[in-house]
C-alpha positions, 0 to 999 in steps of 0.5 A, a space after each residue: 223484358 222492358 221492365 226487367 231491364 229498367 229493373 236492372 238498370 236502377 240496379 246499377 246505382 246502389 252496386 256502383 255506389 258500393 264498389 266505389 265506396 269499399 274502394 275509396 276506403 281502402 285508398 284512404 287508409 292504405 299506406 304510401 299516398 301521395 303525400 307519403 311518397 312527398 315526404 320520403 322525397 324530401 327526405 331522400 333529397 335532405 339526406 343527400 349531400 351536393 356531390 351525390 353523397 349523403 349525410 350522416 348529421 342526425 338531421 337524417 331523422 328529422 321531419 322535412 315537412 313542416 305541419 304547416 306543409 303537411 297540413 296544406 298537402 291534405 288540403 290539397 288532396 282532400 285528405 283533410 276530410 272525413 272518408 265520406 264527406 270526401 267520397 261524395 265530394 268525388 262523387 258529385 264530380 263524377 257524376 259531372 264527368 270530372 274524374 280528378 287530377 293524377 296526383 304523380 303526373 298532374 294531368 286530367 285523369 279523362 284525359 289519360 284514359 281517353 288517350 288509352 282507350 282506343 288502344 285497349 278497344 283496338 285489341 279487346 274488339 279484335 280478342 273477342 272476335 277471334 276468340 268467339 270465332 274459334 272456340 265456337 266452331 273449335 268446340 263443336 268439332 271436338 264435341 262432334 269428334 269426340 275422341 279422334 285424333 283430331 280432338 286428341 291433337 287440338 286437346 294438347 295444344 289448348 291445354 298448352 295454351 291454358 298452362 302457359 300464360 299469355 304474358 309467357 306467350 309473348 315473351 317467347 313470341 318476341 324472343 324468337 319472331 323479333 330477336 332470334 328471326 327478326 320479323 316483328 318489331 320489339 314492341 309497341 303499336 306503330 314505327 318511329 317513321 309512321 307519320 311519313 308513311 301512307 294510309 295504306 303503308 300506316 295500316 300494314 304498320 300497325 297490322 304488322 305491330 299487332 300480330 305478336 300482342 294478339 297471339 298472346 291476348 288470344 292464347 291465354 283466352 279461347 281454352 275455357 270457352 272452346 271445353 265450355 263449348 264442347 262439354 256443353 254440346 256433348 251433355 245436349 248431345 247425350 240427351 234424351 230429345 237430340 236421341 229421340 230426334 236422330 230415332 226418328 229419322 233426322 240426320 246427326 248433323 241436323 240434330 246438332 245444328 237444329 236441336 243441340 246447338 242452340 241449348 249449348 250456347 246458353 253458358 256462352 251466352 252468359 259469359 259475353 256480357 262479363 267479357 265487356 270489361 275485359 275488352 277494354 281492360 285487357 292484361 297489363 302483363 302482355 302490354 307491358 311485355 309489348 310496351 303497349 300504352 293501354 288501360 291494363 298498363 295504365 291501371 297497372 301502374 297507377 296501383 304500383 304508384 298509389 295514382 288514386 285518381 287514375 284507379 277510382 277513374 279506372 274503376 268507375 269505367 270498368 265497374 260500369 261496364 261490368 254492370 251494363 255487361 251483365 245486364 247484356 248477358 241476360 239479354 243474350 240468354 233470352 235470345 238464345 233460350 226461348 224459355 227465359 221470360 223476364 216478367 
């Protein structure tokens, strides 16, 4: 297995090198940079007269920045150079930890996602918990009580919660838990007062934030896994060695925990590694809908703002992580399967 994993990590180079490369491309020719958004400012600003009004000379049309000027901003930005040239440019940067400057807020792009990142973990972590912890034992049951009117009821609100969206989610959640009864707070992670509270009180804060941003991350994750879980179970379930088992003489729930489990969870296995990116990422929509600064808003908003800096840092983490993440798959397939060998 040692030299599959080494295998698989010299792997990573040339697929990071081609995800960064298509994406760096593409932001090089999609419309509405930076330098654009500066030359429709300055027009904006040329066009409008001191009281608030504007101006109807035909100086409207001309170009507020001078070739001069213009020439300058490329410089500025790297747009000067050809694509490649300026790609390996950033790349030597990167790969000395330097992920450039925002160009709509000037700050380090490190130091925007570090500052987001603990926000993301906190609530990508607690998900996958919940989320693994529920659909696991969820499918099992359902599998196990296959058309009861306990798979039957727990049917109906799984697929509620796959129809509705997580965002749709919040939404009501916070329309009838803090505006209608008001019993959470409107939004965000923690109060205004939250440096004047204890270490317990801070904690009971920020759990008393969480509960409404986490029901909406949750809802719109556990249905594929939990049907992942019972379809599987049930296929194993049906076969010919779980039947030859219970033949002779084994107890049903042996059979499942002894026999069937552990070749259903194979498929689970193997969307873990996927989900490490998620954790991190998360969903813009429900962050946005709970005023939660985390990575999926910042990413969000870099894109809606054409903040190059911030997506190509975004998209370094996240397509390391995915990569790393597969690899992880792999190793928890062979954990779980003793008949993959990785030679």
């Amino acid at each position: 297995m040692t030299t599959y994993i080494l295998r698989r990590l010299l792997l990573i180079l040339p697929t990071f090198l081609g995800i960064t490369v298509m994406v760096f491309v593409i932001t090089r020719f999609v419309p509405g940079g930076p330098i654009e958004r500066m030359i429709a400012q300055a027009q904006q600003m040329q066009s409008m007269d001191g009281k608030g009004g504007f101006k109807t000379s035909s100086r409207e049309q001309n170009q507020p920045l001078s070739e001069e000027q213009i020439g300058e901003l490329k410089k500025y930005y790297g747009f000067d150079k050809p694509v490649l040239t300026s790609y390996f440019l950033w790349l030597k940067k990167v790969l000395t930890g330097d992920l450039g400057v925002s160009t709509r807020y000037y700050d380090p792009v490190w130091s925007m996602i570090k500052e987001r990142i603990p926000v993301s973990l906190y609530f990508g972590i607690i998900t996958m918990i919940l989320v693994y912890g529920v659909c696991i034992p969820l499918g099992i049951a359902k599998a196990v009580k296959h058309k009861s009117y306990f798979d039957n009821a727990t049917s109906v609100v799984v697929f509620t919660g796959y129809a509705v969206p997580g965002w749709v989610v919040g939404v009501l959640l916070l329309i009838f838990f803090s505006s209608y009864l008001d019993i959470f707070p409107l939004g965000g992670l923690m109060s205004e007062n939250f440096e004047e509270l204890t270490v317990f009180n801070k904690t009971l804060d920020i759990l008393w934030h969480t509960i409404l941003p986490l029901t909406a991350y949750v809802a719109g994750s556990f249905t594929v896994m939990t049907f992942l879980m019972k379809n599987t179970l049930m296929d194993n379930l049906s076969s010919d060695y779980v039947r030859t088992a219970i033949a002779k003489g084994l107890s049903f729930k042996k059979a499942v925990f002894r026999h069937a489990l552990r070749n259903s969870l194979i498929p689970i296995a193997t969307h873990f590694g996927n989900n490490i990116s998620v954790i991190l990422m998360g969903s813009f929509l429900i962050e946005k809908v709970f005023n939660i600064n985390g990575m999926g808003l910042l990413g969000y908003e870099a894109i809606i703002e054409r903040d190059y800096p911030v997506v190509l840092g975004i998209l370094v983490i996240s397509s390391l992580l995915l990569l790393i993440g597969n690899i992880l798959s792999d190793i928890c397939v062979a954990i779980v399967d003793p008949r993959v060998k990785f030679e």
